[in-house]
C-alpha positions in Angstrom: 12.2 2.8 24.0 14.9 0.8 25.9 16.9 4.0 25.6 15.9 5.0 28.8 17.1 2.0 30.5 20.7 0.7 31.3 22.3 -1.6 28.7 23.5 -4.2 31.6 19.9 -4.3 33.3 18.5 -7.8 32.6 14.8 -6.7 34.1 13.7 -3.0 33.7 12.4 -1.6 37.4 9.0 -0.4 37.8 10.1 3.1 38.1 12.2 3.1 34.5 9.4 1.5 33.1 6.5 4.2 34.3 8.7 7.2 33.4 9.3 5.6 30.1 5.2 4.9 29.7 5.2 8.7 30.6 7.2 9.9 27.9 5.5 7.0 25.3 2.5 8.6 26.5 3.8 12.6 25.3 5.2 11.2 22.1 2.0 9.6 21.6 -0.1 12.9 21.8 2.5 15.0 20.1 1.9 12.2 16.9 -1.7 12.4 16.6 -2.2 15.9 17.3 0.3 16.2 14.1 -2.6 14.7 12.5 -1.0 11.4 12.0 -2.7 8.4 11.7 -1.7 5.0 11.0 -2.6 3.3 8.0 -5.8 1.3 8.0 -5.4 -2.3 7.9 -2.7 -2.7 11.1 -5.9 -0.6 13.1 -8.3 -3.0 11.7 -6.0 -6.0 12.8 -5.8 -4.9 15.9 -9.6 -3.8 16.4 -10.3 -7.4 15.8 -8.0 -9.0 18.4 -9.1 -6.1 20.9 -13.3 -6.3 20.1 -13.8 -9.7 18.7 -11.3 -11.8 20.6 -12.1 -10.6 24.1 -16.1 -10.5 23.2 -16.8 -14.1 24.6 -14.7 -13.6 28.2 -15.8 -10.1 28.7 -19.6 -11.3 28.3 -18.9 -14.7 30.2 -17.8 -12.8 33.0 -20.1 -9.7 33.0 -22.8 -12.2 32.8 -22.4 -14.6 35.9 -21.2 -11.3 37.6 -24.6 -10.1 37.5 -26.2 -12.8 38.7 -24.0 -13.1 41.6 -24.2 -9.9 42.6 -27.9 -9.8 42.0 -28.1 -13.2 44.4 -26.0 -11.1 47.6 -28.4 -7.9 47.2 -31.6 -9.8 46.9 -30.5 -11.6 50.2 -29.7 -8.3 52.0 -32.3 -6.8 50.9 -35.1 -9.2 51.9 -34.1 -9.1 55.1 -34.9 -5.6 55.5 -37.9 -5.9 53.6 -37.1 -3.4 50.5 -36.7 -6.2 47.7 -38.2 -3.4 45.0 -35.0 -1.8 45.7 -32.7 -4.3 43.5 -32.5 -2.8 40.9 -31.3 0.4 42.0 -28.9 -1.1 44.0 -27.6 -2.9 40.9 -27.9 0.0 39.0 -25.6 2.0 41.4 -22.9 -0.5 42.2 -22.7 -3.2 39.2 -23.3 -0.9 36.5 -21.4 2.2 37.4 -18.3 0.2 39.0 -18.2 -3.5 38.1 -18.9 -3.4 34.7 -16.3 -1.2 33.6 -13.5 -2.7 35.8 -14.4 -6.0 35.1 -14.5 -5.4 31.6 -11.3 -3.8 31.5 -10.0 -6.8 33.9 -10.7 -9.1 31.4 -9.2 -7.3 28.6 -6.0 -6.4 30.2 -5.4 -10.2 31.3 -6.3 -11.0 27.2 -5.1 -8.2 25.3 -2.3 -6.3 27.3 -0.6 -9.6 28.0 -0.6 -10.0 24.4 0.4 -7.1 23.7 3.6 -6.7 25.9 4.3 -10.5 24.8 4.2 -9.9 21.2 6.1 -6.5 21.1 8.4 -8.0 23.9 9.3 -10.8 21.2 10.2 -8.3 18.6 12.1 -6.0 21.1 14.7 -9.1 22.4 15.0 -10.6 18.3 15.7 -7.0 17.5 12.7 -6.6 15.0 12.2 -3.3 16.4 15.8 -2.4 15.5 14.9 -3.5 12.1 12.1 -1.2 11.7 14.0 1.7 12.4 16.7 0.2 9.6 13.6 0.4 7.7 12.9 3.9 8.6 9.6 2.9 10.1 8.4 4.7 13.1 7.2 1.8 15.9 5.1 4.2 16.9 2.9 3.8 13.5 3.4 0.2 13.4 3.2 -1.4 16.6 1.8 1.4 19.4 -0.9 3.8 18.2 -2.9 0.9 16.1 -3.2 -1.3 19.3 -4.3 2.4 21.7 -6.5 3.1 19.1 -8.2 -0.5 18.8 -8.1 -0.3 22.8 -9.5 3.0 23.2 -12.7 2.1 20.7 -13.6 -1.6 21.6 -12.9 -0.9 25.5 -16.6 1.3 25.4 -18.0 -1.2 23.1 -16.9 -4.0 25.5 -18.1 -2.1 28.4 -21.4 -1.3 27.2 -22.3 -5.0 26.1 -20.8 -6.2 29.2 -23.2 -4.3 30.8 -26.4 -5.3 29.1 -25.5 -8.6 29.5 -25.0 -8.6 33.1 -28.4 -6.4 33.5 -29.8 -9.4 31.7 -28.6 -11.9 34.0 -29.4 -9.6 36.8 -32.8 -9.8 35.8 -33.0 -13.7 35.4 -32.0 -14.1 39.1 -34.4 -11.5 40.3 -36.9 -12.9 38.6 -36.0 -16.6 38.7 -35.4 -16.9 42.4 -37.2 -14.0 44.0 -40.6 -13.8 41.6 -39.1 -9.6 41.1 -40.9 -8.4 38.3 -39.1 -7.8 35.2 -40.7 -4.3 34.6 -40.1 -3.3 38.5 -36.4 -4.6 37.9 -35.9 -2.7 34.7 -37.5 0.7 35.7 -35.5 0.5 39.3 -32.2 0.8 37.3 -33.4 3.4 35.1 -34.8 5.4 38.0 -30.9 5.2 39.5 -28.9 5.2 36.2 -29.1 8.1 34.2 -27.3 9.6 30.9 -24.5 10.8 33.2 -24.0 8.0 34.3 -23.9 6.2 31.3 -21.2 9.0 29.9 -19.5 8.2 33.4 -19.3 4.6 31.9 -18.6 5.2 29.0 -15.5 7.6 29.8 -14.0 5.3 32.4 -14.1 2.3 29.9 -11.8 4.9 27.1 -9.5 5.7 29.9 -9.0 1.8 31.0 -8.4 1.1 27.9 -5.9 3.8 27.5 -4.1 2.4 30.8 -4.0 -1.4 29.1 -2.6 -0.2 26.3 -0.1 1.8 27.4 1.2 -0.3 29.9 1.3 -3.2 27.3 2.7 -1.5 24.8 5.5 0.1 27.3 6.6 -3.2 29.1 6.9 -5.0 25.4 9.2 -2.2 24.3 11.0 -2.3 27.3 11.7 -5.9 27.2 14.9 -7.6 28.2 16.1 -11.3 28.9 15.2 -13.2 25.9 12.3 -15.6 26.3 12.1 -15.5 29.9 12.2 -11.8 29.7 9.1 -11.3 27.7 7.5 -14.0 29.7 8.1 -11.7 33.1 7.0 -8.5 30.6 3.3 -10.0 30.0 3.1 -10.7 33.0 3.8 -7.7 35.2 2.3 -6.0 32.2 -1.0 -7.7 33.7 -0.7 -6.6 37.2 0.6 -3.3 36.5 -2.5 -2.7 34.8 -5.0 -4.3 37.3 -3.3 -1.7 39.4 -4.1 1.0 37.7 -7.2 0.3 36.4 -8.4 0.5 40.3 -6.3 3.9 41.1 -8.2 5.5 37.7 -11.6 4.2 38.9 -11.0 5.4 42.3 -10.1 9.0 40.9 -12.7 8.8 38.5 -15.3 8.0 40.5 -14.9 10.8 42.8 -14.1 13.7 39.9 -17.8 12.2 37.9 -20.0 11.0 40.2 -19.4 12.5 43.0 -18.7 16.1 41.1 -22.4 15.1 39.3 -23.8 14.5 43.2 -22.1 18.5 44.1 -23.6 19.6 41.1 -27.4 18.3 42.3 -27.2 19.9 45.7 
């Protein structure tokens, strides 16, 4: 992919590097809608990284994150006398916003730094070069197998992340302000819904589109040597912390507030 940039440029700008994410992004499509899929065991490898390796983070954070949040609305709340109300409230801002960009937070500062590091690596030994020697498309080897891992364990991750930070939601609420389980629990079902859980769900796929893109794209795009792929991981990082936000702003309006034009 460093095609698109200049031979003498010793750091890719930002601008070369989203137009060539762009175009990764169109060969990517044109591949699978061709009907070609990677082989199974470099998917596998990378499912594992993705799902298993991020699984103790992800809930770590989701989990405190609850009970945080569930700590600030309980104060607010009592104040005005509407404590009952905590579990909507965490039903309408941790689950539908915190929980998938959390989740994806995590995994972008785990996986897409990997990612753009260990691609990155190849690109400046010129192992890349190699494959195409080989006749090996990187786009089989190294790109789709880590989007698809991405794209499937993202949901996965988002959806335990979730429970988990319901769960410690619900130990706060009930720990420090003698809430109810049952009232806790059927507040957030009262306020969260199926479309809101496919809301989730879709935001989650999307973000971790975004990480792996943008991992994937700074890796190949890597230039410098070692200090090169170190600077790659870690814009790689921000770049997708960026984006992560500008997708769940977008999102949120197109979903829930098209779902809230829909009910009126």
């Amino acid at each position: 992919m460093s095609k698109f940039l200049p031979e003498n440029e010793i750091e890719p700008r930002l601008s070369q590097r989203c137009l060539t994410a762009f175009f990764l992004s169109g060969q990517i499509l044109l591949y699978l809608l061709k009907g070609k899929i990677p082989s199974y065991r470099p998917i596998m490898e990378q499912l594992v990284a993705v799902g298993p390796g991020s699984l103790i983070p992800v809930l770590l954070v989701a989990f405190f994150a609850g009970m945080i949040f569930t700590v600030q609305m309980a104060r607010e709340l009592l104040r005005y006398g509407v404590i009952s109300a905590l579990g909507g409230a965490f039903a309408l801002a941790f689950c539908r916003e915190l929980a998938p960009i959390l989740t994806a937070s995590v995994v972008a500062g785990q996986v897409g730094a990997a990612f753009a590091a260990e691609i990155g690596q190849m690109e400046v030994t010129e192992q890349i070069d190699a494959l195409y020697m080989l006749r090996c498309n990187p786009l089989d080897y190294l790109v789709i197998p880590r989007l698809l891992a991405c794209c499937l364990m993202m949901p996965v991750l988002t959806v335990l992340g979730l429970v988990v930070g319901i769960f410690g939601g619900l130990l706060v609420a009930d720990g420090f302000y003698q809430i109810d389980s049952t009232i806790f629990l059927d507040s957030i079902r009262e306020f969260l819904g199926l479309p809101d859980l496919l809301g989730i769900i879709l935001k989650a796929f999307i973000f971790g589109t975004l990480v792996a893109i943008i991992g994937c794209t700074w890796g190949l795009t890597t230039k410098g040597g070692a200090k090169g792929v170190s600077k790659s991981a870690k814009t790689a990082v921000i770049v997708s912390w960026v984006s992560i936000f500008i997708a769940d702003f977008l999102l949120t309006l197109l979903i829930f507030h098209g779902i809230n034009l829909s009910l009126s």
